[in-house]
C-alpha positions as CSV (number, residue, x, y, z in Angstrom):
1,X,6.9,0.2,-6.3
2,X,7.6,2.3,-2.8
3,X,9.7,1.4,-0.9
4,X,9.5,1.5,3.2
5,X,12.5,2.7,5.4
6,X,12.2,0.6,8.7
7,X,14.2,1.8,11.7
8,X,15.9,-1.3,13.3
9,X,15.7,-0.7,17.0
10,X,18.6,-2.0,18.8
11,X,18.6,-5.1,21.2
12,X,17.2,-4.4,24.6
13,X,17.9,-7.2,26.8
14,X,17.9,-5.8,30.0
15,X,19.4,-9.3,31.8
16,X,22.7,-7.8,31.7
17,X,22.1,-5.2,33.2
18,X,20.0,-6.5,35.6
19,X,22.4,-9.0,36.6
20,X,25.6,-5.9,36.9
21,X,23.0,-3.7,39.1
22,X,22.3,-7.2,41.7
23,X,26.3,-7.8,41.8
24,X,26.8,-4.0,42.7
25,X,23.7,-4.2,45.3
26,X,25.1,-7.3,46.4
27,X,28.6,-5.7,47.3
28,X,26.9,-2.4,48.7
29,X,25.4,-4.5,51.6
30,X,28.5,-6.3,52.1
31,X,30.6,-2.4,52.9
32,X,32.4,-2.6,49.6
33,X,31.7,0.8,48.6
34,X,31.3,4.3,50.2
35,X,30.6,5.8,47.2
36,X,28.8,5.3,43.7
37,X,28.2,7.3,40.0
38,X,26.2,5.7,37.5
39,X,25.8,7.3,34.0
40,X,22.5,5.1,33.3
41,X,22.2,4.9,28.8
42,X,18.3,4.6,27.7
43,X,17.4,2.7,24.3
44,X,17.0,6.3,23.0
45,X,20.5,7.3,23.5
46,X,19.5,9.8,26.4
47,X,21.5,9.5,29.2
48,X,21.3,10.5,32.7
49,X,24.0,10.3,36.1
50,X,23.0,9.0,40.0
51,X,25.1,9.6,42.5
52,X,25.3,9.3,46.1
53,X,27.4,9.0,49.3
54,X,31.3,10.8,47.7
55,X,32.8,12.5,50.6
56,X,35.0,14.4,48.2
57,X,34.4,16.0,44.9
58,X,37.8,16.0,43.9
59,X,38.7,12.2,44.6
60,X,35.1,12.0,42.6
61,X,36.4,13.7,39.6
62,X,39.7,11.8,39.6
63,X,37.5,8.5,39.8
64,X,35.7,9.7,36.4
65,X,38.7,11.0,35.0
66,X,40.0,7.8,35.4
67,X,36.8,5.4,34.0
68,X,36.6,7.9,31.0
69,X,40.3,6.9,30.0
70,X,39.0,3.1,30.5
71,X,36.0,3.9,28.4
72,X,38.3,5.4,25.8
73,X,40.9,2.5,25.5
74,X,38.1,-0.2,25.5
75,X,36.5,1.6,22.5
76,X,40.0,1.1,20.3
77,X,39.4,-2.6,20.6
């Protein structure tokens, strides 16, 4: 008997996503934001950043200090 390992590929639904990118389009056009980073996860695991329109690097830096630390504590849970 031989046995076959299968790699389970995770769920890729992308309506969740989909739905977060029109809510942050949606508050774009209405002036919300003046600035935006994305760190944008593929199925793979790869990972790549956008960003556009900071006026300062360093409030940028304290803005992704600050969402790693969210990242973090939501990860505990």
């Amino acid at each position: 008997m031989t046995l076959e390992i299968v790699k389970l590929e995770p769920k890729q639904d992308p309506r969740k996503v989909i739905e977060t990118l029109e809510e942050l389009v949606r508050r774009a056009k209405e002036g919300e934001f003046e600035a935006v980073v994305a760190v944008c996860m593929r199925p793979s695991g790869t990972f790549f950043t956008r960003s556009s329109g900071y006026p300062s690097s360093l409030e940028l830096i304290g803005a992704l200090f600050a969402a790693q630390n969210d990242l973090l504590k939501a990860s505990e849970k």
